[in-house]
Every structure is written in C-alpha cells, then in structure tokens.
N, C-alpha and C positions, 0 to 999 in steps of 0.2 A: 708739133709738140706732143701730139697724142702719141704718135710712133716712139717718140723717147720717152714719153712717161711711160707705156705700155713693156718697154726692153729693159728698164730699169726696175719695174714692178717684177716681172717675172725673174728678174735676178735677185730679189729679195731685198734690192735697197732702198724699194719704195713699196708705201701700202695703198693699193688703191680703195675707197671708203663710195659706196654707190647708193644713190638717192639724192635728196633734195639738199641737203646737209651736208651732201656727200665732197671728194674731194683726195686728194692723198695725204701724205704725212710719210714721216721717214720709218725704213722697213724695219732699221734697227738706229743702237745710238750713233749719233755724227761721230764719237770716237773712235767706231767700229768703222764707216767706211774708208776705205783708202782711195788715191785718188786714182790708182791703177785699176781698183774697180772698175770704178765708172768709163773710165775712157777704154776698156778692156770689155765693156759688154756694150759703149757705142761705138769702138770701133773697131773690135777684135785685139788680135795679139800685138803686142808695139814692137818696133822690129826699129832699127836707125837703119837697118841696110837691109835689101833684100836677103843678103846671103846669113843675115841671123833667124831669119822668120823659123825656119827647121833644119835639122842636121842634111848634109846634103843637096841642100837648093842652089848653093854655088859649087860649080865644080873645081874653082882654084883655088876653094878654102884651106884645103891641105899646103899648098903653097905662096898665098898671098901674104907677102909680110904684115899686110895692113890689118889680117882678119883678128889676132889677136886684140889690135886696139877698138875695135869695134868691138869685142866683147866685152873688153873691159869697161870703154862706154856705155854698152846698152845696160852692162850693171850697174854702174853707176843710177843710172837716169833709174834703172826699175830700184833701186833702194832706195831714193830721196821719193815716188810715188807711192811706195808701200809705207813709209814711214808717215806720208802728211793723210791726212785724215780732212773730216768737211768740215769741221770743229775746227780745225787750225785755220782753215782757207775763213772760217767764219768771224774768226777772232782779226785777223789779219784785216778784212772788211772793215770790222769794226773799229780797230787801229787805225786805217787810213781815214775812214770818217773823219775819224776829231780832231786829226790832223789836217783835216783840209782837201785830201786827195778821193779823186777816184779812183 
C-alpha cells in the first residue's frame, strides 16, 4: 500500500500529511481525477494490444486489417476513463449501497 500511496502522491493525486495526525487526503477534487490517471501512474500506458503501446512496435501495423479496430477500441476505452472521475466511481458506491449491492 505504501508503494501506491507513495506513486500516487508524487503524481499529485494524493497529498501525503506527516506526523502523528498525519495521513493523506486527496491531491486535488475527486472531480478533477480521471480514472485513467490513476491506472495510468499504477500501471503506465494502457495499450488493449501490444501493437498500440507506440507507433511502430508492430511491424504489420501498416497491414493488419485488425489494427484499425484496435484503435478505434483503445479510444473508446481511453474516452469512457477520461470522462469518469473518483466522484462518479464514489456516487456509483453510494448508489449501490442503498440498493443493497456491493
């Protein structure tokens, strides 16, 4: 835990608070973070296929029929991550509370 609170602090989405009292709190507001942030400084670049990570890591990208829809997926997936926020994911929590769910 200390390793991810620690990767997250220095990306500025958490604040760490030291001494006795001490503790963290968030770096900025829950509507400011995305959730691409977070999984973007725990676990680098999100890629669905090797051959999107960077231009050139597949050599059959100029040819593969398939690599278009892989792009067009991985946009997908990075728009609905950049759009929800820890604010949503937290309301969403709170919604399935009252309804009974975990």
């Amino acid at each position: 835990m200390a390793k991810i609170f620690q990767r997250l602090s220095k990306a500025g989405l958490l604040r760490s608070i030291r001494g006795a009292n001490g503790g963290f709190s968030l770096g900025k507001p829950a509507y400011k973070i995305t959730m691409r942030e977070i999984i973007e400084v725990l676990e680098g670049p999100i890629a669905l296929n090797r051959c999107l990570l960077r231009e050139g890591e597949c050599k059959e990208e100029r040819i593969c029929p398939f690599h278009p829809v892989w792009e067009e997926l991985q946009q997908g997936v990075l728009e609905i991550l950049d759009r929800t926020t820890m604010e949503d994911l937290v309301k969403r929590m709170i919604q399935n509370k009252r309804k009974g769910r975990r």
